[in-house]
N, C-alpha and C positions, 0 to 999 in steps of 0.2 A: 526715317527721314520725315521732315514738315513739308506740306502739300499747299498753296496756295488754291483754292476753288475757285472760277467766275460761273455766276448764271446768269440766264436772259430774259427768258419770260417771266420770271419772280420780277424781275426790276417793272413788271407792266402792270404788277399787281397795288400799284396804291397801299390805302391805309389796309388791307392784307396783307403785305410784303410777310409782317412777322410770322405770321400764320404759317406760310409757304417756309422760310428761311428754316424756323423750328422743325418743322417736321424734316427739311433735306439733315437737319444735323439730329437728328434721330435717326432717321435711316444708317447715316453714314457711322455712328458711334454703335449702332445695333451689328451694322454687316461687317464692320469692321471691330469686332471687341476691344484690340489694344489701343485705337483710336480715341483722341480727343478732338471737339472742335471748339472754335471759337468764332462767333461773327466779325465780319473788318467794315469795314467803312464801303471796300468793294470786293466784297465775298466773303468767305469761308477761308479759316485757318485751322488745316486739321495737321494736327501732331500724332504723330507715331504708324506714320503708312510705311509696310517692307516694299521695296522694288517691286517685287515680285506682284505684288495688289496693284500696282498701277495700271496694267490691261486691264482688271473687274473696274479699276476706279471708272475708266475712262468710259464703260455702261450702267453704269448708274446714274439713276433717271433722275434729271433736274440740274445736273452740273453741267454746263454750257463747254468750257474748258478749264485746264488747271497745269500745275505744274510743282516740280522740287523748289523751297521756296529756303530762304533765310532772311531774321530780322538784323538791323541795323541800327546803330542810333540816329538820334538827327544833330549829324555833324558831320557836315562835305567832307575832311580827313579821313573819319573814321570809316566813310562808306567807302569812301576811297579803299582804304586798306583792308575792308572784310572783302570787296571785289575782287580783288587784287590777291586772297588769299583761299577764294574760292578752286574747286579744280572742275573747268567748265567743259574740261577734254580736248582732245587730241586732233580732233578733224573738223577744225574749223579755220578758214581762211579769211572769213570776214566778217562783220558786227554792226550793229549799231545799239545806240541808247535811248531808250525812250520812259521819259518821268513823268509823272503825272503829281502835280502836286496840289496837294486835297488843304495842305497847310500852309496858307499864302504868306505867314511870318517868317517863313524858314527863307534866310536871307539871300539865295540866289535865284532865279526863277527857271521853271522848266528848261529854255533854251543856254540856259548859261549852266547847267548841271548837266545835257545832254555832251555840250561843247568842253567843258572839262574833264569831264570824268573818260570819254571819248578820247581825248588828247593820252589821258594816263592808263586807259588799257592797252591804247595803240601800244604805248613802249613799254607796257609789261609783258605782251604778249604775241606781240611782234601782227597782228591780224589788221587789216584794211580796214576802214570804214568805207559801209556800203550803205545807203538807205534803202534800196529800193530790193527786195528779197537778199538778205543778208544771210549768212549760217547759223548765226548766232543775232538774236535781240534781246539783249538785257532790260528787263523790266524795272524801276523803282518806281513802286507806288508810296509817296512820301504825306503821309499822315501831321495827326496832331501829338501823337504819344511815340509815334515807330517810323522807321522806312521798312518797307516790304521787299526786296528784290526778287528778283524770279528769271529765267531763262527763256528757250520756248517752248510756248505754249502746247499742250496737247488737247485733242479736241474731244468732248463729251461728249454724251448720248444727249442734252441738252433738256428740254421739256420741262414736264414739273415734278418734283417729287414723287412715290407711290405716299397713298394715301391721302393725298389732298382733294382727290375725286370721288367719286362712290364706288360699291362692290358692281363688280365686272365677272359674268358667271364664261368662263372660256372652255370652248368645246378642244381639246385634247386626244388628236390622235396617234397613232404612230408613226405619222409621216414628218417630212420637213416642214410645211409650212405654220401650224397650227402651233407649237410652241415660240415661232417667230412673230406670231399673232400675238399672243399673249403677252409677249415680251413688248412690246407696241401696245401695249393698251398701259403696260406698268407706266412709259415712257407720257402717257397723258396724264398719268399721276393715279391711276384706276387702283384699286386694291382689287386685287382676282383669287377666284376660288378657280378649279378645274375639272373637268369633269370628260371623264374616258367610260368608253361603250367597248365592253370586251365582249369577243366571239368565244365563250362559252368551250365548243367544244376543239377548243385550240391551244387553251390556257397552258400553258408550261409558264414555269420557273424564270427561264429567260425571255419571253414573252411580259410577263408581271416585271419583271429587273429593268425591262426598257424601259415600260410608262412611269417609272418610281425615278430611273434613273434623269429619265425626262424633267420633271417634277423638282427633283434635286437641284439639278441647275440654274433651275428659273430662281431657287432660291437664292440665288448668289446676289441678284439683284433686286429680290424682293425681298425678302425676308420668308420667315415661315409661311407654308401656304399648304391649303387643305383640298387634296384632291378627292373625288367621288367616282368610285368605281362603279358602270352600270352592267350587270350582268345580263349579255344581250338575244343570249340562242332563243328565250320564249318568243320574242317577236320575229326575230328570222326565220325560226320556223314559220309564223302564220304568214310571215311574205313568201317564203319557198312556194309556200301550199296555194296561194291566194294573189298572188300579184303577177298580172302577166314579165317576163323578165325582163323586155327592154324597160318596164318601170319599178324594178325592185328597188333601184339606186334612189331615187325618189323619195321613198314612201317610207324607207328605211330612216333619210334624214328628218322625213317630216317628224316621225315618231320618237329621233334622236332629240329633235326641238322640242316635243312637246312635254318630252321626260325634262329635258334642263329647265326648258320654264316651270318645272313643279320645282325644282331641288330651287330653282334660284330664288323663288317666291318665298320659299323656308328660308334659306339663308339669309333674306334682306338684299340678295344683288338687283339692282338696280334696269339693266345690259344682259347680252348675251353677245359672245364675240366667238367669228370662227376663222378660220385660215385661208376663206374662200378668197380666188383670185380668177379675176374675169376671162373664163372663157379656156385656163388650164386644163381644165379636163371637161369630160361631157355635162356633169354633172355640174358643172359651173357657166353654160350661158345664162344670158338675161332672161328668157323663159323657165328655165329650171330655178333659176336664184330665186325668181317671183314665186315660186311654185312651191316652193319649201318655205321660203321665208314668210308666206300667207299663213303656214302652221298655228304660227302663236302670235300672241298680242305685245310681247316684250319687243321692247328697242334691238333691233339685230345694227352690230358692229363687224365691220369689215375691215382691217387694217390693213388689208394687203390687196384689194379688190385691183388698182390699176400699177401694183408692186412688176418689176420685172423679177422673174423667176433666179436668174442671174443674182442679183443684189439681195432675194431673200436668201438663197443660199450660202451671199458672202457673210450676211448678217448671224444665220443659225452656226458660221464656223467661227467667229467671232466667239458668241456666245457659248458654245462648246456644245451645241444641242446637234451640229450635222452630222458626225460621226455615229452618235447613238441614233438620230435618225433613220442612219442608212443601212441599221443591223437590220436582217432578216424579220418579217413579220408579217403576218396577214390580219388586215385589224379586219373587221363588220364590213366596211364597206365595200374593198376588197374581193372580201368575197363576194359580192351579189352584183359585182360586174357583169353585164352583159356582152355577149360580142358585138351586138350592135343599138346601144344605150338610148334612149329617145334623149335630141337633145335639144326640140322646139316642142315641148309639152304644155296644154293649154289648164288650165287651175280648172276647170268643169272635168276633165280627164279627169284628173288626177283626183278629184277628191269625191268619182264615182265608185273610182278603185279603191279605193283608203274604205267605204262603207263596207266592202268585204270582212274589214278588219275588227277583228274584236276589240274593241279601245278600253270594255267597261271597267278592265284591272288594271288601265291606264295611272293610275293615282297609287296604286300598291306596289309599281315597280320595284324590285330589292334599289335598296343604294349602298354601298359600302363604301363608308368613307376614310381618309387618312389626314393624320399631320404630319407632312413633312418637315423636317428639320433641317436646319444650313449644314 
């Protein structure tokens, strides 16, 4: 089928608009291969999307909304009868028309195309006219070269492309929130790399299948993306040995951050983004957040800090990341739960305790890194 596209924020971008447009129809010809697109006057015209693509279409970053689209020529009869010869289904009771005419020579105007063509679906198809929340709103976007028609609309992930922003180094756990993060940074147009701290003496098979398969997903809507394995038992052990426990959660993330701002520095990422959500667990009040986040000098992003819990998880099942989330796993941090976590910690604490810690092989941490593939 052909896809009609709208966006929102590109139309805010002025003499960039092109910049922004180009890249959304890169994206979209890259994640979708059989795909073509073509710019309109108002949006994107992509040919060759299955049904079945229209849930991924509908999260991909930078498309506002869209729809199953057909062209027309421009001649009142002939739209007439490609309407008319459309099959718009079964469970609709009522309609309306709405034109939008871009081509002021096309000899009827908006209200008199709404009013006619209205007249002759009513008696092909037996269906009410309703303005005001109708079943069905038939679109004609009426051009210089085409008419556009369209149904309704479905709503996009909106924002701005991936890639129009800079690199975005995303912290990568086994849990729910932190590939919904990530997925929220694509959505600002961010290109993101990822990066996962494995407990070493845990690792299995299916353990490694999660974070990959994690990873895999995101690619749906990113395109290819390169994750960095950090193998993490040397440093937990020197927290085991050396951090009193109610601060292991702490001092563990600090060093989680200080290893990603080495890898993102190498890479060129710009950010650093993680899953934290205000006040979810102990390790996330406003005294712990400051307290890790004082780690390193990089820009720290929160895309989900004032998120309800609720709406990230309807989001990770959308995106097909909750299910894998919710297999089995004990990632780092996990384990160095305390039963009773400190969770008003003051930054002179905390980075009394951090001097215990040997940092000086800080810079030679292993990295193992991946390209994942769509």
């Amino acid at each position: 089928m052909n896809v009609v596209a709208h966006f929102d924020e590109i139309f805010l971008k002025g003499g960039n608009q092109r910049f922004f447009v180009n890249q959304l129809k890169k994206n979209i010809e890259h994640l979708f291969p059989k795909s073509h697109t073509l710019r309109l006057e108002s949006g994107i015209w992509i040919e060759n999307i299955q049904e079945e693509d229209l849930s991924r279409l509908a999260l991909i970053p930078g498309i506002a909304n869209f729809s199953p689209a057909f062209k027309a020529e421009l001649d009142f009869e002939k739209i007439v009868a490609r309407v008319e010869s459309e099959n718009w289904g079964d469970d609709f009771k009522s309609f309306r028309i709405t034109a939008n005419r871009s081509d002021k020579t096309f000899p009827m105007d908006s209200v008199e195309i709404e009013r006619e063509l209205g007249s002759r679906v009513n008696i092909k198809f037996g269906w009410k006219v309703k303005l005001k929340n109708p079943d069905l709103e038939i679109h004609l976007n009426i051009g210089t070269k085409e008419v556009i028609v369209y149904g309704n609309l479905i709503k996009g992930a909106g924002g701005l492309p991936v890639g129009t922003a800079e690199k975005v180094m995303c912290l990568l756990s086994g849990g729910i929130d932190s590939p919904v993060a990530a997925y929220k940074m694509m959505v600002r147009g961010a290109e993101v790399e990822l990066i996962h701290f494995q407990n070493q003496t845990h690792v299995t098979e299916e353990v490694s299948k999660k974070i990959m398969d994690l990873a895999k997903v995101l690619t749906k809507y990113h395109g290819p993306i390169t994750l960095h394995i950090v193998p993490f038992e040397p440093w937990q052990k020197q927290i085991i040995m050396k951090v009193p426990s109610d601060y292991r959660m702490l001092l563990s993330r600090r060093l989680m951050f200080k290893i990603s701002q080495n890898v993102a520095h190498k890479v060129g990422a710009l950010a650093m983004a993680t899953g934290d959500s205000l006040g979810q667990v102990a390790s996330q009040t406003i005294q712990n957040l400051a307290a890790v986040y004082q780690s390193v000098d990089l820009l720290k992003l929160t895309p989900l800090i004032a998120e309800n819990k609720t709406d990230i998880m309807n989001l990770a099942r959308r995106l097909g990341t909750l299910e894998i989330s919710e297999r089995p796993y004990e990632d780092c941090c996990s384990l160095l739960v305390s039963n009773h976590p400190q969770t008003k910690s003051k930054i002179e604490d905390v980075l009394k305790i951090e001097e215990k810690i040997d940092l000086s092989q800080l810079d030679k941490t292993e990295i193992i890194s991946y390209h994942i593939g769509m």
